[in-house]
N, C-alpha and C positions, 0 to 999 in steps of 0.2 A: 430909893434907887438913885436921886440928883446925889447925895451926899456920897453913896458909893464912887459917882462918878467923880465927885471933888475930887474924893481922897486921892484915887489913880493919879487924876491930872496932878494935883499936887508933888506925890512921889517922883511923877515923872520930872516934872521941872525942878524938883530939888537934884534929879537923879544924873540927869543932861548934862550940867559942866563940869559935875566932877568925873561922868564916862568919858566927858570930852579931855578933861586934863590928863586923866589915866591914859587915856589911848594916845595922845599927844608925847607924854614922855616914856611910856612903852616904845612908840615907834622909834623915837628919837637914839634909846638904849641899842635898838636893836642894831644900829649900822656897827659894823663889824664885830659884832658880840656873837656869843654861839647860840645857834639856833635849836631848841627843844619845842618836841612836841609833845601833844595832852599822852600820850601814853607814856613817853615818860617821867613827866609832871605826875601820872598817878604811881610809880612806881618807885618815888623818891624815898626811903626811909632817914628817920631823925629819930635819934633818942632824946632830945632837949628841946621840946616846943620854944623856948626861946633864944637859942642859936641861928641868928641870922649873920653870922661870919660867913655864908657861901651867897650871899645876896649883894649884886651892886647896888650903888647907892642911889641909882634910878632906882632901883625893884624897892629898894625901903622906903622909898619915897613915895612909890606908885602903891604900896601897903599903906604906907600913912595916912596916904589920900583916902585911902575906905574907911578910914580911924576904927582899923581894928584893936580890939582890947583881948588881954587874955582870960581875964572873967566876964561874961555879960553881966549887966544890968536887972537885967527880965531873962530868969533861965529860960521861960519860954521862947526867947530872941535867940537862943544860944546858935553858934554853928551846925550843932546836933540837929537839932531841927531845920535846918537851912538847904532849900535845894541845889542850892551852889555848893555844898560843903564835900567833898573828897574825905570818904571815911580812911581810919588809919590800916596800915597794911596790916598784916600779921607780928612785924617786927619791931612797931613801933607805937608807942598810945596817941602820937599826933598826924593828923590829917591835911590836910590840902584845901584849898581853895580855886574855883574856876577862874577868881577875878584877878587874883595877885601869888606872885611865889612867895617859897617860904613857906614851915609848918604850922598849923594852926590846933589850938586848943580843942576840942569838942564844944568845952563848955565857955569859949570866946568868942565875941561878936563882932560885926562891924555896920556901918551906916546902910549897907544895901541888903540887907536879911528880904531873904523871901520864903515864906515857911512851905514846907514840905507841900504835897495835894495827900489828901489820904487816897 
């Protein structure tokens, strides 16, 4: 049980400054930028998981910061399995992200993976 509790603590203080820098230059982006909400964030379609030409250079930045990748590591890590992950719509094979915009891979990961609960 102590080690469980390591791990958490761990994660968490790895997790802390980069939510803090995320959130820091999200806010920063947002002064006179257009405002989107999570519904329309889920209803984004991409044909090209790697077209970030509609992303400003905060928002790739604020992607960076999660160091997402377009293949995992640990297909187990993958987005697929990730409870933050926004499956793809109908029209598209790439999906979303709760933490950053932009389309994401199924099978790419980044630093804050939290795996599904069964």
């Amino acid at each position: 049980m102590t080690n469980h509790m390591n791990r958490r603590a761990f994660i968490f203080r790895l997790s802390l400054p980069v939510s803090m820098a995320s959130s820091m230059i999200i806010s920063l982006s947002g002064c006179g930028g257009e405002v989107k909400d999570m519904s329309e964030k889920k209803s984004e379609t991409t044909t090209d998981c790697e077209d970030l030409s509609g992303l400003s250079e905060s928002e790739r930045m604020a992607r960076d910061s999660f160091g997402y990748e377009a293949q995992a590591a640990l297909p187990e890590r993958s987005c697929m399995h990730c409870k933050l992950f926004i499956p793809p719509g109908k029209a598209s094979t790439c999906g979303g992200c709760l933490l950053f915009k932009g389309a994401v891979k199924p099978e790419g990961s980044c630093i804050q993976f939290a795996p599904k609960e069964s």
